[in-house]
N, C-alpha and C positions, 0 to 999 in steps of 0.2 A: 504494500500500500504506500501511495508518495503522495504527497501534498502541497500544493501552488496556491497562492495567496494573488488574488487578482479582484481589481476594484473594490476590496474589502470581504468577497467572497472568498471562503474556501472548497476549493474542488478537488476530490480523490480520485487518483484512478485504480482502477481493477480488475487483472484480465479475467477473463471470460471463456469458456467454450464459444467458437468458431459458430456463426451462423448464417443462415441462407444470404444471396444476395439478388433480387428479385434479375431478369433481366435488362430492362429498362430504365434501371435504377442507373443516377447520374454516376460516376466516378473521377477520383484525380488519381492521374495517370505520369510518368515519367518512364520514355522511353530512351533504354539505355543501349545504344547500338541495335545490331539486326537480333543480338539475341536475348533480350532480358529487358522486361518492364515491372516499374514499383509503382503497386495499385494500391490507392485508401478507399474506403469506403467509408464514408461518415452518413450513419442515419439519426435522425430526431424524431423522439417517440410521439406518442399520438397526441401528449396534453401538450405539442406545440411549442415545449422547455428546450435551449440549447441552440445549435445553430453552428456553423463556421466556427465564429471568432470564439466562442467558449471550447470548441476542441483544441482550435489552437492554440488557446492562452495553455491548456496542462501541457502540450508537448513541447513548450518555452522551459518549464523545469529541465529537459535533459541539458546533459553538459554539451555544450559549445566543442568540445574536443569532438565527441562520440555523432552530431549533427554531422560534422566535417565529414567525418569518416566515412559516414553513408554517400554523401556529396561525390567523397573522393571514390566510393566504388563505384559508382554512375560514371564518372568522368572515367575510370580507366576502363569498363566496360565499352564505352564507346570508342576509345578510341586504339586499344591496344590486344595483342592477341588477334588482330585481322590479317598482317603481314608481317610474318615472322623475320623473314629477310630484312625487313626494312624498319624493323623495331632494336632496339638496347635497353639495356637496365646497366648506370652507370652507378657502384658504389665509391662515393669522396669522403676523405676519411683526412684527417689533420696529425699532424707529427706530437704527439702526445695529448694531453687533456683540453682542448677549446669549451670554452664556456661561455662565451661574451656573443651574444645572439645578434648584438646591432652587426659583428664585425662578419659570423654567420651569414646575413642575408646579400652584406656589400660585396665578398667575396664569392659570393654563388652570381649575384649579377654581372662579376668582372669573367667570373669563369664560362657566364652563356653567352657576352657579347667578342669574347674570343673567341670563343668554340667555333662560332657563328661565322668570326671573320676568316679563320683558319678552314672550316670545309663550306665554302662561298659558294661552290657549286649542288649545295643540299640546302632544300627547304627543309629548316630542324625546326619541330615544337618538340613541347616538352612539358612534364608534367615533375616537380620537383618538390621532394618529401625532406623533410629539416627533421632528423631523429634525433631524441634523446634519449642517455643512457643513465643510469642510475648513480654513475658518480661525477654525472652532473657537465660530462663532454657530450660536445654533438657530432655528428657525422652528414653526409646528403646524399639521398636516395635520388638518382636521376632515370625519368622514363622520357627515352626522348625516339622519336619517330621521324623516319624521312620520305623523302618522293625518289630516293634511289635505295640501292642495297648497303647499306651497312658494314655488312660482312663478307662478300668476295673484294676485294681492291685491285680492282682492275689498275690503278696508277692514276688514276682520279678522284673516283669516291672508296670509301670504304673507310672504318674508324681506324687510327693510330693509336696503340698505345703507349710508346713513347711520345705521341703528338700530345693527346688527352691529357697526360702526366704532369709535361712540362706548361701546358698553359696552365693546370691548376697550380702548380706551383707559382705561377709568375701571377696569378690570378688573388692568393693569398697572400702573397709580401713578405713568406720565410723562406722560401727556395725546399720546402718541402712539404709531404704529404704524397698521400697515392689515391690512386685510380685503378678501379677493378672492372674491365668492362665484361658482360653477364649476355647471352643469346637470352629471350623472354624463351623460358621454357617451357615445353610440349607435357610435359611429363613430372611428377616429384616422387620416389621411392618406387617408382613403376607402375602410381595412380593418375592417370591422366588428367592434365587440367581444363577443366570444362567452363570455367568460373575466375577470370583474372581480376575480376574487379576483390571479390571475396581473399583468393588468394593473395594476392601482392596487403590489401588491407589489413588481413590476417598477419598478414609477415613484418607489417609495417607497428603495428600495436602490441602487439606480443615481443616481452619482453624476455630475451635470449642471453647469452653469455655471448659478450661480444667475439672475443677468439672464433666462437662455434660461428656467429653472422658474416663477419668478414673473411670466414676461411672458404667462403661460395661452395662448400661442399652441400648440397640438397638433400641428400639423404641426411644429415649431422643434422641440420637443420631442421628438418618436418620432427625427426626426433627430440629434436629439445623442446620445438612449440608444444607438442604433446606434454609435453612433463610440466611445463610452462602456465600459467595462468591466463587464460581468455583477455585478452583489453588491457593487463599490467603495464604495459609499458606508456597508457594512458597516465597514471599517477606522477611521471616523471616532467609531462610538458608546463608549461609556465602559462600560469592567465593569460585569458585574452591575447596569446600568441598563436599569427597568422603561418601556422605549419605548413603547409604547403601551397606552390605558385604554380599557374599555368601561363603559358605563351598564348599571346592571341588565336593562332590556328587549331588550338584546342577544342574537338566538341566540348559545350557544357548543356548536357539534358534540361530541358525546361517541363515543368509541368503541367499538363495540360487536363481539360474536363472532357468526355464521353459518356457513352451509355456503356453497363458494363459489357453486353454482348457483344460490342463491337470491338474492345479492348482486350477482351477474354477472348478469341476463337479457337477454333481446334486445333487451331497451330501450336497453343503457348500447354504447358503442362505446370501446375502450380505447384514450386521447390521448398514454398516457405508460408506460413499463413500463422498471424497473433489476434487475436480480439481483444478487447478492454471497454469496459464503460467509464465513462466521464459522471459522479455525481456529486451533487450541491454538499451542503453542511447537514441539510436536514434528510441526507440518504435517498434521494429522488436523483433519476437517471435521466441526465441532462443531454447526454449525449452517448451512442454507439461505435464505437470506430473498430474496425478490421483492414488491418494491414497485409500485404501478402505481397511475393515475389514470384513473376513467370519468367518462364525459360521457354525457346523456343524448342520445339521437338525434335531432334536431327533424324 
């Protein structure tokens, strides 16, 4: 049970068993790439209590971090895991303990408008994750995308990593630090990845033994998040900090209203589904909501 103080009201929420959703019933929708959309349903019971703006004031209680989160697996649902070739996951990593987050973000901008200037013949976006660890250093998670390949180098495109190295280094002002560059992988432990927004989010809030993160071993990896606590590595970021940056050519999913049937078709299969009710002080049910995640069918 959680509780939000809004205009002097207070409203609980509580999830619920899962209920019918008529088909002509309105829905918000957010489509995230060709294969995954996050659908709400919000109803209001018969005495006419409730509306929009009261479901919305309780989902204001979640943290600001854990909002993001969701955000960010929409954004890399759209745009990553489409063309392996022409995808990276870069890890930048600082020459012992950083901690000073202004000098974190100034450094990540000098290291994408080098990058930028160094492979002139790639349209780079990118999507840039700012980790922190528990003793209080950070590191940068890079998903960056092109309109060519990445990884064969013909002797024009293709990533360097002596190239990548040395601009991060000339990027932060010590002459050191490294760059670990990562293929977006098909696969972890020999369970195929079906779910990159989920996965990379997973890998990005789960708080790991950094040796085990930075040693890009996959298999070391998926085994320690197991052992590892759901969202931990949540506790670690600092208020009101803007964790992660996207480049303009980034899709960003918008939200949108329909009818459910047209949003639901036979194509999508539902992966994930939560219900809760929204009620007053005095135990009257203000509002309905069911939440749910579609995949498309392969």
């Amino acid at each position: 049970m959680s509780h939000n103080t809004t205009d002097k009201k207070i409203y609980q929420a509580q999830k619920t068993e899962t209920f019918r959703i008529y088909k002509t019933a309105q829905v918000y929708f957010t489509q995230q790439g060709k294969n995954f959309i996050d659908l709400t349903y919000m109803a209001i019971p018969a005495s006419g209590k409730g509306g929009r703006k009261e479901a919305m004031s309780e989902t204001k209680k979640v943290d600001n971090i854990q909002r993001s989160m969701k955000k960010l697996t929409g954004i890399i649902r759209a745009n990553f895991g489409l063309d392996l070739e022409r995808e990276a996951h870069l890890t930048i990593t600082y020459k012992g303990q950083m901690t000073d987050t202004d000098k974190l973000q100034k450094d990540l901008q000098a290291f994408i408008r080098k990058l930028r200037h160094t492979y002139k013949d790639h349209q780079l976006e990118y999507v840039a994750i700012m980790e922190p660890h528990q003793h209080g250093g950070w590191h940068i998670h890079l998903l960056i995308k092109s309109d060519k390949s990445l990884w064969h180098d013909n002797g024009v495109s293709g990533l360097s990593f002596v190239k990548t190295r040395q601009i991060w280094r000339e990027a932060n002002g010590t002459g050191m630090g490294a760059v670990r560059h990562s293929e977006i992988p098909t696969q972890v432990g020999g369970d195929a990845i079906k779910d990159y927004g989920k996965y990379f989010v997973a890998y990005f809030t789960t708080a790991i033994p950094e040796d085990v993160e930075l040693s890009g071993d996959r298999k070391a990896i998926k085994e320690a998040s197991k052992q590892a606590q759901k969202g931990s590595r949540l506790h670690f970021y600092p208020s009101n900090f803007k964790f992660y940056r996207t480049s303009q050519g980034i899709i960003k999913p918008q939200q949108e209203k329909g009818e459910y049937q047209a949003v639901f078709t036979p194509d999508y299969e539902n992966t994930y589904c939560q219900a809760f009710t929204i009620m007053d002080d005095l135990g009257e049910t203000v509002q309905k909501i069911q939440r749910m995640e579609l995949q498309r069918k392969k």
